[in-house]
Gaussian input, Z-matrix of N, CA and C with variables (Angstrom, degrees):
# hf/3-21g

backbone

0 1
 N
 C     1     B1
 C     2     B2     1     A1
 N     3     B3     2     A2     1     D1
 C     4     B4     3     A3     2     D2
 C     5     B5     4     A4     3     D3
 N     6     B6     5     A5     4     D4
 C     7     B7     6     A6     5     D5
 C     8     B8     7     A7     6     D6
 N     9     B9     8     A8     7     D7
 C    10    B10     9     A9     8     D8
 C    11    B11    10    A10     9     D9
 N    12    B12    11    A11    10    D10
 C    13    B13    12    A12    11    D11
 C    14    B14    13    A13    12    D12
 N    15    B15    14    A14    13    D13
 C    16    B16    15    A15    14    D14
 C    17    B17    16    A16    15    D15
 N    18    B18    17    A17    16    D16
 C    19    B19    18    A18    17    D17
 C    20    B20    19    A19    18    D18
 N    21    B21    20    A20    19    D19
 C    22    B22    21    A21    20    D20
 C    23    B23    22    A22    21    D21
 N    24    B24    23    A23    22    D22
 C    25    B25    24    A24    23    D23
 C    26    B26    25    A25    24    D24
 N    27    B27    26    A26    25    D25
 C    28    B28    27    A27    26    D26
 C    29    B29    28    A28    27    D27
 N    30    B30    29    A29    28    D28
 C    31    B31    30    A30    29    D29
 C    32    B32    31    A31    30    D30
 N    33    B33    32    A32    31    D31
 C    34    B34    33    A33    32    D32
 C    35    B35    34    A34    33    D33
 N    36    B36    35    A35    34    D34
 C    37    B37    36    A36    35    D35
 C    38    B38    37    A37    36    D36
 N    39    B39    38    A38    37    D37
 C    40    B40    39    A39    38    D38
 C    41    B41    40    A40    39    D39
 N    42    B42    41    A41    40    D40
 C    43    B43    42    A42    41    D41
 C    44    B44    43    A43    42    D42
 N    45    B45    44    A44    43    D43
 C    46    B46    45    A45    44    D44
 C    47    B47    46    A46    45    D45
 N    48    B48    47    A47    46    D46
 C    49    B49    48    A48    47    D47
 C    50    B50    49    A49    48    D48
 N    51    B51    50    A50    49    D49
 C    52    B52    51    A51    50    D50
 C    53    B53    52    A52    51    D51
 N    54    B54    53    A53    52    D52
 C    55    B55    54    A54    53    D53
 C    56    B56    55    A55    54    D54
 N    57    B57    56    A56    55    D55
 C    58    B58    57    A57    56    D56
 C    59    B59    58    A58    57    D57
 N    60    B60    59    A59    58    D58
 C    61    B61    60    A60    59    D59
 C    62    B62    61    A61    60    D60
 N    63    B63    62    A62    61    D61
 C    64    B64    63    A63    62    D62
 C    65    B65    64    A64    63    D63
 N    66    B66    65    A65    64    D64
 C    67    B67    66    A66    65    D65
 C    68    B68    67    A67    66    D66
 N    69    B69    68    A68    67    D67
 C    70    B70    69    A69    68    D68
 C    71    B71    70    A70    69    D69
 N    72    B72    71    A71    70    D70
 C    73    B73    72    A72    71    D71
 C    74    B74    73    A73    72    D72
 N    75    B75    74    A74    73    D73
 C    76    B76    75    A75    74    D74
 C    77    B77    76    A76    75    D75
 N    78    B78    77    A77    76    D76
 C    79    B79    78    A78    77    D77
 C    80    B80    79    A79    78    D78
 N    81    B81    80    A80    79    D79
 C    82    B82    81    A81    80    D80
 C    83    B83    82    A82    81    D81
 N    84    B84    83    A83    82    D82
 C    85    B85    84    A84    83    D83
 C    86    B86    85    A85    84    D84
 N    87    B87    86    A86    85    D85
 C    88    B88    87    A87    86    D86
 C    89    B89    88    A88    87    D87
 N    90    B90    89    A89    88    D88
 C    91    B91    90    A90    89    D89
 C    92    B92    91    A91    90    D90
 N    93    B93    92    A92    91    D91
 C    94    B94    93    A93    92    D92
 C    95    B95    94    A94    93    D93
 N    96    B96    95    A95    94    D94
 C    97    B97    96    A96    95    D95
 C    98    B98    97    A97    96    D96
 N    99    B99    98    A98    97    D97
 C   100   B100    99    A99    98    D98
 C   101   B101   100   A100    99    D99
 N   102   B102   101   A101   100   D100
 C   103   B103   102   A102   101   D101
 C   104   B104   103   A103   102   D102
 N   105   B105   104   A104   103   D103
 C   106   B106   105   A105   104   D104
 C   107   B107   106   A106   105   D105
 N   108   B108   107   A107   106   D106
 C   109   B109   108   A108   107   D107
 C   110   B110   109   A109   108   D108
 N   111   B111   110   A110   109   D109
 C   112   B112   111   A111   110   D110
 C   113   B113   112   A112   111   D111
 N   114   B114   113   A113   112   D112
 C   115   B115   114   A114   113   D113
 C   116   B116   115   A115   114   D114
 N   117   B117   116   A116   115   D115
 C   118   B118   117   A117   116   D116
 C   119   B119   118   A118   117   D117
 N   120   B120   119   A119   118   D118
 C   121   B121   120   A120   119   D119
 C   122   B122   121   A121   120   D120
 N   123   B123   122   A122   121   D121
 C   124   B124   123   A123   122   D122
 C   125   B125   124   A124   123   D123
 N   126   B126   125   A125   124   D124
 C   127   B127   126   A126   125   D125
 C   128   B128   127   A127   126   D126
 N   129   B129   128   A128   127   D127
 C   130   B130   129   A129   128   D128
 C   131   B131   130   A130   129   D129
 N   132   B132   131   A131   130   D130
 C   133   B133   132   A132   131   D131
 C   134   B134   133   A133   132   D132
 N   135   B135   134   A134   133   D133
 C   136   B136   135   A135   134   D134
 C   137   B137   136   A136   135   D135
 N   138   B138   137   A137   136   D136
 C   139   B139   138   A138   137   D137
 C   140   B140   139   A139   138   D138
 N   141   B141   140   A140   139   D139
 C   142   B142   141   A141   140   D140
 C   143   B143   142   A142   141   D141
 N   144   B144   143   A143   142   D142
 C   145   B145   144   A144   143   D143
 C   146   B146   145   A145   144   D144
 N   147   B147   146   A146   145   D145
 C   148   B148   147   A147   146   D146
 C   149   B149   148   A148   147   D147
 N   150   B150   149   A149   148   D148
 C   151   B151   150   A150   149   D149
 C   152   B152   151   A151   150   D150
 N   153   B153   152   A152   151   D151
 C   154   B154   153   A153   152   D152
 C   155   B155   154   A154   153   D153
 N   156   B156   155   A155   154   D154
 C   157   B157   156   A156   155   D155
 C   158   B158   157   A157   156   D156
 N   159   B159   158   A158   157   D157
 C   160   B160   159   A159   158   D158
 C   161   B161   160   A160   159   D159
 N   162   B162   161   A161   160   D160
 C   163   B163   162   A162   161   D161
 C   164   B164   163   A163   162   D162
 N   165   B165   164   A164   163   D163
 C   166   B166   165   A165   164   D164
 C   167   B167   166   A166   165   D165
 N   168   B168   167   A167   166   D166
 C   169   B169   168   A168   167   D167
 C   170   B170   169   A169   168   D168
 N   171   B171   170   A170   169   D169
 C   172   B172   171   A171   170   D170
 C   173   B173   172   A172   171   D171
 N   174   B174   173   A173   172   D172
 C   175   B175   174   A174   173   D173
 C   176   B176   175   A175   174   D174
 N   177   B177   176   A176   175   D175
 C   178   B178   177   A177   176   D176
 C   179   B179   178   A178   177   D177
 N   180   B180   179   A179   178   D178
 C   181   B181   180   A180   179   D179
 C   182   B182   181   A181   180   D180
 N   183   B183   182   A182   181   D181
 C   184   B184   183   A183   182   D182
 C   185   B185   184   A184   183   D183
 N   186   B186   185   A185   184   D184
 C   187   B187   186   A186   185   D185
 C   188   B188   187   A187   186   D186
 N   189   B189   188   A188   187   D187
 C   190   B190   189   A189   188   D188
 C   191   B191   190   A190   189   D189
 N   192   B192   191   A191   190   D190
 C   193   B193   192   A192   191   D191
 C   194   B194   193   A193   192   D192
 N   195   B195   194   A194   193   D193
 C   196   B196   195   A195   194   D194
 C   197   B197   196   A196   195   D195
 N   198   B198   197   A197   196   D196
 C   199   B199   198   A198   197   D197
 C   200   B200   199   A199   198   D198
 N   201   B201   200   A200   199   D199
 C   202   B202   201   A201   200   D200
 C   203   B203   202   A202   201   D201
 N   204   B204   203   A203   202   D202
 C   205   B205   204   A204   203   D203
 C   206   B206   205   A205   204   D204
 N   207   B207   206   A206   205   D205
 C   208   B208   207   A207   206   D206
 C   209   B209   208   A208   207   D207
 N   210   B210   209   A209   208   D208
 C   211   B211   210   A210   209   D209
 C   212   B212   211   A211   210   D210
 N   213   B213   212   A212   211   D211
 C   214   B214   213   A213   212   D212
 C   215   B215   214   A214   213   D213
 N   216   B216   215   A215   214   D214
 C   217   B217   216   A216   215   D215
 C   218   B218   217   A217   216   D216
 N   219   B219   218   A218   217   D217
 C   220   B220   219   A219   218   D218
 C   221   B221   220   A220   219   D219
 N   222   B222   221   A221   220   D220
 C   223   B223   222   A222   221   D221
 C   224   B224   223   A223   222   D222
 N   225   B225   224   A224   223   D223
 C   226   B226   225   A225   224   D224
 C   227   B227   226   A226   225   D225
 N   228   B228   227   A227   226   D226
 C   229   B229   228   A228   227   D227
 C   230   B230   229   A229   228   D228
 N   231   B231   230   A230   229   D229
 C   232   B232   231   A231   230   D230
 C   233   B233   232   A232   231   D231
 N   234   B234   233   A233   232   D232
 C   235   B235   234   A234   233   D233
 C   236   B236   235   A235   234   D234
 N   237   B237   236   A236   235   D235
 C   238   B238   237   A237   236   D236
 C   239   B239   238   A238   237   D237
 N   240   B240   239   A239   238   D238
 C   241   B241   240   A240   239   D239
 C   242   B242   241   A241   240   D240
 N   243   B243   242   A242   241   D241
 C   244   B244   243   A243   242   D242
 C   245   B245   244   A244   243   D243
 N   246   B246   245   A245   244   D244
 C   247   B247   246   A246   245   D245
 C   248   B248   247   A247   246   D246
 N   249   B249   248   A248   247   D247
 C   250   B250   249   A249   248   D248
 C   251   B251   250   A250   249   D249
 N   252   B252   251   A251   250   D250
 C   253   B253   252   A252   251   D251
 C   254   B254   253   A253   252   D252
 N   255   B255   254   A254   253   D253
 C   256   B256   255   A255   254   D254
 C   257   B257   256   A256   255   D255
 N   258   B258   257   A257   256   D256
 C   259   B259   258   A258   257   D257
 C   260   B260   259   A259   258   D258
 N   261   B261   260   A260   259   D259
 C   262   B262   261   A261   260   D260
 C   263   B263   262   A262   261   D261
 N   264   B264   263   A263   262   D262
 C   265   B265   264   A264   263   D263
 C   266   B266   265   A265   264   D264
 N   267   B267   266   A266   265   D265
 C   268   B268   267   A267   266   D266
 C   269   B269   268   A268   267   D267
 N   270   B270   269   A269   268   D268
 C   271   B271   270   A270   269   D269
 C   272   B272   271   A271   270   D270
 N   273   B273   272   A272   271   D271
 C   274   B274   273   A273   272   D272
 C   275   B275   274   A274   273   D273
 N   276   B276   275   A275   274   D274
 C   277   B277   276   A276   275   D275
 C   278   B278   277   A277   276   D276
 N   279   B279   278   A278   277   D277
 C   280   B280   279   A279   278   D278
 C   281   B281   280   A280   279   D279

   B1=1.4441
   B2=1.5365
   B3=1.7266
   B4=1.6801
   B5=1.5769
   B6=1.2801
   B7=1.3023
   B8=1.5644
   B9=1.7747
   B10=1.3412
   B11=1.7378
   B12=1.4215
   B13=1.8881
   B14=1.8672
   B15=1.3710
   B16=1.3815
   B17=1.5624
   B18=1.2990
   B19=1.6914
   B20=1.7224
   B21=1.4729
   B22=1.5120
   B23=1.6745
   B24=1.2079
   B25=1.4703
   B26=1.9708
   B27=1.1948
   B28=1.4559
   B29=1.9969
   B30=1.5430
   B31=1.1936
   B32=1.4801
   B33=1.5563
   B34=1.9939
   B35=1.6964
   B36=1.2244
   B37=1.5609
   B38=1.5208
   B39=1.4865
   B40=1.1141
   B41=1.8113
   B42=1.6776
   B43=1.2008
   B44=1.5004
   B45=1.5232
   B46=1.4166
   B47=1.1664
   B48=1.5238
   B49=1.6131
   B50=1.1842
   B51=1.7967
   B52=1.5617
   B53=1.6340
   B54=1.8360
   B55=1.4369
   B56=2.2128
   B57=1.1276
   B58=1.5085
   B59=0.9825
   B60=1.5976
   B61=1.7754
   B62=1.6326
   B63=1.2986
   B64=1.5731
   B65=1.5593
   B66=1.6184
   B67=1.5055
   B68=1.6034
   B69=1.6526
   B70=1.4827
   B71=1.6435
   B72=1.5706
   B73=1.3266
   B74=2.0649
   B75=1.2835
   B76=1.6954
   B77=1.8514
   B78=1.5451
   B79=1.2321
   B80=1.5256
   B81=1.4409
   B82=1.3463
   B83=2.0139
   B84=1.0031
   B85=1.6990
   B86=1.3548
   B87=1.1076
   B88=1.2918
   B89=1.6601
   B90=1.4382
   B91=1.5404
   B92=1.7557
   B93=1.0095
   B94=1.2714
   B95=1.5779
   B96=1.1060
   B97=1.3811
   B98=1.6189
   B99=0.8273
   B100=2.1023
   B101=1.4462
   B102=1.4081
   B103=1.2607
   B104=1.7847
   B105=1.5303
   B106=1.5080
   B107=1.4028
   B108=1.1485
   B109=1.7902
   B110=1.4240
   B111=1.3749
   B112=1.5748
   B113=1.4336
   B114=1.2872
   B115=1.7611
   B116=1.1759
   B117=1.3652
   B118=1.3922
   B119=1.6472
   B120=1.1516
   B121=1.1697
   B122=2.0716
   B123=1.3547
   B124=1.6671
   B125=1.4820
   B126=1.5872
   B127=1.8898
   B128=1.5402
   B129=1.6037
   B130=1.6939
   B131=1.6734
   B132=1.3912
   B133=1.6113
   B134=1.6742
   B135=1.4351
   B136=1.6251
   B137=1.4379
   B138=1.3686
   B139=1.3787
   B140=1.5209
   B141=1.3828
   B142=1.6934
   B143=1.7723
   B144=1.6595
   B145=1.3910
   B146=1.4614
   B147=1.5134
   B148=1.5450
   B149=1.2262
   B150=1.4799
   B151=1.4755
   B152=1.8091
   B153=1.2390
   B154=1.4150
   B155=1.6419
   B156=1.5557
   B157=1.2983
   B158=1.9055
   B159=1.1365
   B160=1.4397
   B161=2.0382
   B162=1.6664
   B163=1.4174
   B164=1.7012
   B165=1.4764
   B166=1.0913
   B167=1.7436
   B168=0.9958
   B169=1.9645
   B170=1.0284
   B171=0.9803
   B172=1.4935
   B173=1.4300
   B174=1.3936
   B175=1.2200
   B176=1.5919
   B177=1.3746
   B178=1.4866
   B179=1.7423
   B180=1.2403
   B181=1.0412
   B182=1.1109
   B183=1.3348
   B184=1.9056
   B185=1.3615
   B186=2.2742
   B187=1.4593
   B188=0.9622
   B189=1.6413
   B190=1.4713
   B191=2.0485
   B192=1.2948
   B193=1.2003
   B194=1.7740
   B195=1.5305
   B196=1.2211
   B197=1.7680
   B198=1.6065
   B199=1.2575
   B200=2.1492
   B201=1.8763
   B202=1.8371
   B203=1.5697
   B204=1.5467
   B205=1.4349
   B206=1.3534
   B207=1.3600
   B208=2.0823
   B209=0.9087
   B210=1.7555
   B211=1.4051
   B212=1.8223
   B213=1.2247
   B214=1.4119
   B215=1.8335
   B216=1.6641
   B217=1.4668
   B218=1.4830
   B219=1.4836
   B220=1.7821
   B221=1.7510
   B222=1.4017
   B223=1.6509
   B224=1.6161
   B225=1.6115
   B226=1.3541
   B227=1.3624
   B228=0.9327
   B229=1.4964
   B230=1.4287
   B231=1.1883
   B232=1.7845
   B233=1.7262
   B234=0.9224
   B235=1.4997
   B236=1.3243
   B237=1.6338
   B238=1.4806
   B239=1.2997
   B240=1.0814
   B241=1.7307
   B242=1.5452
   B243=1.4019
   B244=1.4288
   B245=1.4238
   B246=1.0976
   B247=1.6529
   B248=1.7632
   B249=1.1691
   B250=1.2110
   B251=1.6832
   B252=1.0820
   B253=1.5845
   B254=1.5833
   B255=1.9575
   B256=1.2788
   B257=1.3805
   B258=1.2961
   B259=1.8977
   B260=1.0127
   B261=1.5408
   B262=1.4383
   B263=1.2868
   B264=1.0106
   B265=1.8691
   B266=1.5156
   B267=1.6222
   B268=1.7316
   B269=1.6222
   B270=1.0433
   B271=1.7786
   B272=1.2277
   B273=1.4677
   B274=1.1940
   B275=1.9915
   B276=1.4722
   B277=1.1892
   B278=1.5796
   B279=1.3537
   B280=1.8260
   B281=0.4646
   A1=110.59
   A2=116.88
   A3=107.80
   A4=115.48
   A5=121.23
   A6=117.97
   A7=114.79
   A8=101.78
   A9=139.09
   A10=90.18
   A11=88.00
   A12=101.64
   A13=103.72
   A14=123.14
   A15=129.79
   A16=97.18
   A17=117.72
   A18=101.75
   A19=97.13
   A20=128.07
   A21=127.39
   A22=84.59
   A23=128.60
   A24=127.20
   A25=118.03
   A26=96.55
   A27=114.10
   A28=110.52
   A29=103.30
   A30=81.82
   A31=129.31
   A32=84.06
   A33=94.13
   A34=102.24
   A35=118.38
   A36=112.97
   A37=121.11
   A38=102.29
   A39=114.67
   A40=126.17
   A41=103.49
   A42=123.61
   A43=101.18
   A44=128.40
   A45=133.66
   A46=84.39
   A47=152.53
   A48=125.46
   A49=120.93
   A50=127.04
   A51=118.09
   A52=120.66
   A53=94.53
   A54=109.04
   A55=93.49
   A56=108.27
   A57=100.76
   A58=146.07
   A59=124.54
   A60=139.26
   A61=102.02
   A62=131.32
   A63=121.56
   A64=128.32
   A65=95.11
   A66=96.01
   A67=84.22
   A68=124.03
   A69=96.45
   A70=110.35
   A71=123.78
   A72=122.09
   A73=115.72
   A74=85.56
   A75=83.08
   A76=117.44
   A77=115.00
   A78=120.37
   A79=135.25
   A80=125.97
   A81=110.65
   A82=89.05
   A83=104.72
   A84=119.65
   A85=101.97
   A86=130.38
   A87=139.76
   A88=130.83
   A89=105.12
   A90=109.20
   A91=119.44
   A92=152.52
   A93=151.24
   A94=164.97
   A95=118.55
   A96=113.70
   A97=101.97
   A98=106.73
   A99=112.70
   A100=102.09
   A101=99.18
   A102=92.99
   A103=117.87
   A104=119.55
   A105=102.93
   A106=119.53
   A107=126.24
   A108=134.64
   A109=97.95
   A110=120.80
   A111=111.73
   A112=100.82
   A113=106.00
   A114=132.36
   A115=106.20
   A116=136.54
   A117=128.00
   A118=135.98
   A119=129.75
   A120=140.68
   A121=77.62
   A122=93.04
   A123=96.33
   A124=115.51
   A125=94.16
   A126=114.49
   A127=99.87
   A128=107.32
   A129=97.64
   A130=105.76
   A131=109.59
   A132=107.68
   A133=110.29
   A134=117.24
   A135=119.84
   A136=102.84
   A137=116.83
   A138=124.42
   A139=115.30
   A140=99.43
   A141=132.96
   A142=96.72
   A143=111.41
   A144=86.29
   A145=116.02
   A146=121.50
   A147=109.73
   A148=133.15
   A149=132.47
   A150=141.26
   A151=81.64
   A152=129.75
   A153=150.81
   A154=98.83
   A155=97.50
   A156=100.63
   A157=91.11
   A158=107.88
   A159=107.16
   A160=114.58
   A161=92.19
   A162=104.67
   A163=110.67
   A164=114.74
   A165=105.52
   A166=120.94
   A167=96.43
   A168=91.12
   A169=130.81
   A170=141.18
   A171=147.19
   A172=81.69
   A173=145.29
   A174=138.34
   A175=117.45
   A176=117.44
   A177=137.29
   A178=83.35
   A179=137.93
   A180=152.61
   A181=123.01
   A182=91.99
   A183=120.13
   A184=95.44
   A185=98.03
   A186=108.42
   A187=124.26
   A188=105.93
   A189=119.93
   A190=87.65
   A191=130.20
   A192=118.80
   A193=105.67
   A194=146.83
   A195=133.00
   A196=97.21
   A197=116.57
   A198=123.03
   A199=96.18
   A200=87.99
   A201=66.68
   A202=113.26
   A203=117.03
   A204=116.82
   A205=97.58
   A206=113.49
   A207=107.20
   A208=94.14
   A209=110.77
   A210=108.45
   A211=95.44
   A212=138.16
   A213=155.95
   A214=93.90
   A215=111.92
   A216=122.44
   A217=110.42
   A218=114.69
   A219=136.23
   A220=101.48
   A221=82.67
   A222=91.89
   A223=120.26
   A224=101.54
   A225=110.51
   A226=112.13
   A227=137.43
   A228=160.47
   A229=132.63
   A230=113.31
   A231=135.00
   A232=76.50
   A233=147.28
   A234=138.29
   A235=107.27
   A236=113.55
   A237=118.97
   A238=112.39
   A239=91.28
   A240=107.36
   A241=103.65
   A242=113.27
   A243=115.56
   A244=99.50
   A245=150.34
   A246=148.27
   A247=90.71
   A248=143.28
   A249=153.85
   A250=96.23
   A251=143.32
   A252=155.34
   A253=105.67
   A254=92.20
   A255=93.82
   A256=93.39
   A257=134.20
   A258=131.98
   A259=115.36
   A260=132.63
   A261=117.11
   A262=142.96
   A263=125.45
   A264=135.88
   A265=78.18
   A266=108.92
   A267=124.39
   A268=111.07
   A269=101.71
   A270=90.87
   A271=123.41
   A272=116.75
   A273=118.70
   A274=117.20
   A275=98.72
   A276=98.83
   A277=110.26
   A278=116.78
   A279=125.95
   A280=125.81
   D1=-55.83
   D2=170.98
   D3=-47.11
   D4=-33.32
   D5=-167.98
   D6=-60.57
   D7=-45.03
   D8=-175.36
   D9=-42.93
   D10=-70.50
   D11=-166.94
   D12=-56.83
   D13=-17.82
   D14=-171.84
   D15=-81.98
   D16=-37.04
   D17=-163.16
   D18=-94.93
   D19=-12.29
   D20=-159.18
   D21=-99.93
   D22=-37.18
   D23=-162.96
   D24=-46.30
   D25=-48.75
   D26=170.89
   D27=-56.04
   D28=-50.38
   D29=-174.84
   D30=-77.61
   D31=-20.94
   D32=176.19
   D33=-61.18
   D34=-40.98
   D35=177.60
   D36=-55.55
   D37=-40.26
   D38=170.17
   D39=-49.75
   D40=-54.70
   D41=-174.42
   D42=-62.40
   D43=-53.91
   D44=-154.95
   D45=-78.36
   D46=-62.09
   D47=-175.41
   D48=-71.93
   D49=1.53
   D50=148.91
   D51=-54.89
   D52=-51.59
   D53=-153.78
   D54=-70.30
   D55=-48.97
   D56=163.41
   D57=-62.96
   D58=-8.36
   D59=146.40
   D60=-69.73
   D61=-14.29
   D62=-145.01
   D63=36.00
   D64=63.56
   D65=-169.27
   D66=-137.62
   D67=28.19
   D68=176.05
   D69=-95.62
   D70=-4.71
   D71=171.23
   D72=-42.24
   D73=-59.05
   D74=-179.65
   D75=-99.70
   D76=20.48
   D77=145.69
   D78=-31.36
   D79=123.80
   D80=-176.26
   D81=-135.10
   D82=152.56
   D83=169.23
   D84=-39.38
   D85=168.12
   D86=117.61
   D87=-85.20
   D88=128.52
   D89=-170.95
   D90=-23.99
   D91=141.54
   D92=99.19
   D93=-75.49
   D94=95.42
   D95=-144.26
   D96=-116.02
   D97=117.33
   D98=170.44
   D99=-95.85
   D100=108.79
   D101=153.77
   D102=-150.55
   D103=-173.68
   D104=-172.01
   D105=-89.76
   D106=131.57
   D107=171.34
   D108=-21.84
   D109=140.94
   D110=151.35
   D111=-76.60
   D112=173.58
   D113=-176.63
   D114=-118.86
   D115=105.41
   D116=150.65
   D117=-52.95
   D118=76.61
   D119=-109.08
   D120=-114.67
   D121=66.47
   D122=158.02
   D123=-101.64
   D124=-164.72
   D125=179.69
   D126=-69.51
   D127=-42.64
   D128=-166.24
   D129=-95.98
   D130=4.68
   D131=159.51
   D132=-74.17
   D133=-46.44
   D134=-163.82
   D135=-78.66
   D136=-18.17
   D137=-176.16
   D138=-66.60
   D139=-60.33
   D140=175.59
   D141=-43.31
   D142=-53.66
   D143=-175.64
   D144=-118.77
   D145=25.75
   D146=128.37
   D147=-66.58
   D148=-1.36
   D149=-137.78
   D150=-125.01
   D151=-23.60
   D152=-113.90
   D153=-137.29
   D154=-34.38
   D155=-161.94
   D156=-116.89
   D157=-42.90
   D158=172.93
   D159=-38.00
   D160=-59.34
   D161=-177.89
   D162=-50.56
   D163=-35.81
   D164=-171.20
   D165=-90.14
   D166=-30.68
   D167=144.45
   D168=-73.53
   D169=-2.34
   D170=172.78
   D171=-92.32
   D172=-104.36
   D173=160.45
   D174=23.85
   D175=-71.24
   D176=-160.15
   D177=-66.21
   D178=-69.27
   D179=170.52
   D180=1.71
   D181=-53.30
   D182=-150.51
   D183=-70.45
   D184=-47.05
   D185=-155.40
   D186=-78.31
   D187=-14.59
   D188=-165.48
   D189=-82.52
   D190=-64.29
   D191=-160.19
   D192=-58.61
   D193=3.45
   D194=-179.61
   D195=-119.98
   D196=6.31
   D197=-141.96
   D198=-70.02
   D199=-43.03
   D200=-178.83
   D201=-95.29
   D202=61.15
   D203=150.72
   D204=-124.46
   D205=39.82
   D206=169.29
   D207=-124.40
   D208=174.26
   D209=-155.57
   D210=-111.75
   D211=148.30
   D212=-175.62
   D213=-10.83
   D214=-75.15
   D215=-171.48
   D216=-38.20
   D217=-43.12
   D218=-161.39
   D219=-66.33
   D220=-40.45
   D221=-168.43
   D222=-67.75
   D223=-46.81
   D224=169.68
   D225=-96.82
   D226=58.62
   D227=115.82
   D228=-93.28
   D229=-29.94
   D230=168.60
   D231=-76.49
   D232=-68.43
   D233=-140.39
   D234=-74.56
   D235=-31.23
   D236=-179.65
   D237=-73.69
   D238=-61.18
   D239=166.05
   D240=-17.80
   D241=-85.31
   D242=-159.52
   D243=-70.09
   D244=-16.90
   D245=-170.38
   D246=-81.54
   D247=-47.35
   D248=-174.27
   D249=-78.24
   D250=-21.66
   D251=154.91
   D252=-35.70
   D253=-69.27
   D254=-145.12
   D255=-89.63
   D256=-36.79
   D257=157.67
   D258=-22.54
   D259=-66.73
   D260=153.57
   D261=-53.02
   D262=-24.79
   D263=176.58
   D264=-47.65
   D265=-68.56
   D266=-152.04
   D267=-62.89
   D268=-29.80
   D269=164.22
   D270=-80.45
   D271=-42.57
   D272=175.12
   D273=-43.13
   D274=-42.84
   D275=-164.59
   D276=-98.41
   D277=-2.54
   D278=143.31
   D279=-69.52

């Protein structure tokens, strides 16, 4: 829902200083397009995120052996954390 209100916020700003110049009759959007980054899919791209991905198991590692002296919130945040890790590795490299 914040996100919702993050991408509409601009245009309502937009709209309310049309509709208060009286210039929203011949108003038009401005374009929007989502789409995905290309990837430069070199040696020092695959490098960058084995180096990337190494650290973060070594990492995962660390957290898992001190994992039950954190408290419930700590834990599932280390978990998000790395689930949001490996989602990106995997797009990047699709």
């Amino acid at each position: 829902m914040i996100a919702l209100f993050g991408v509409i916020t601009p245009y309502y700003f937009i709209l309310a200083i049309a509709f208060l110049n009286d210039k929203l009759k011949g108003y038009h959007f401005p374009g929007v397009a989502v789409t995905y980054p290309k990837f430069n899919q070199g040696n020092w791209a695959f490098a960058a995120i084995i180096v990337v991905l190494f650290t973060a198991v070594v990492g995962f590692f660390f957290v898992q052996q001190n994992f039950r002296r954190q408290l419930i919130q700590a834990r599932k945040s280390w978990n998000l954390i790395f689930l949001y890790l490996v989602v990106a590795l995997f797009r990047t490299v699709y």
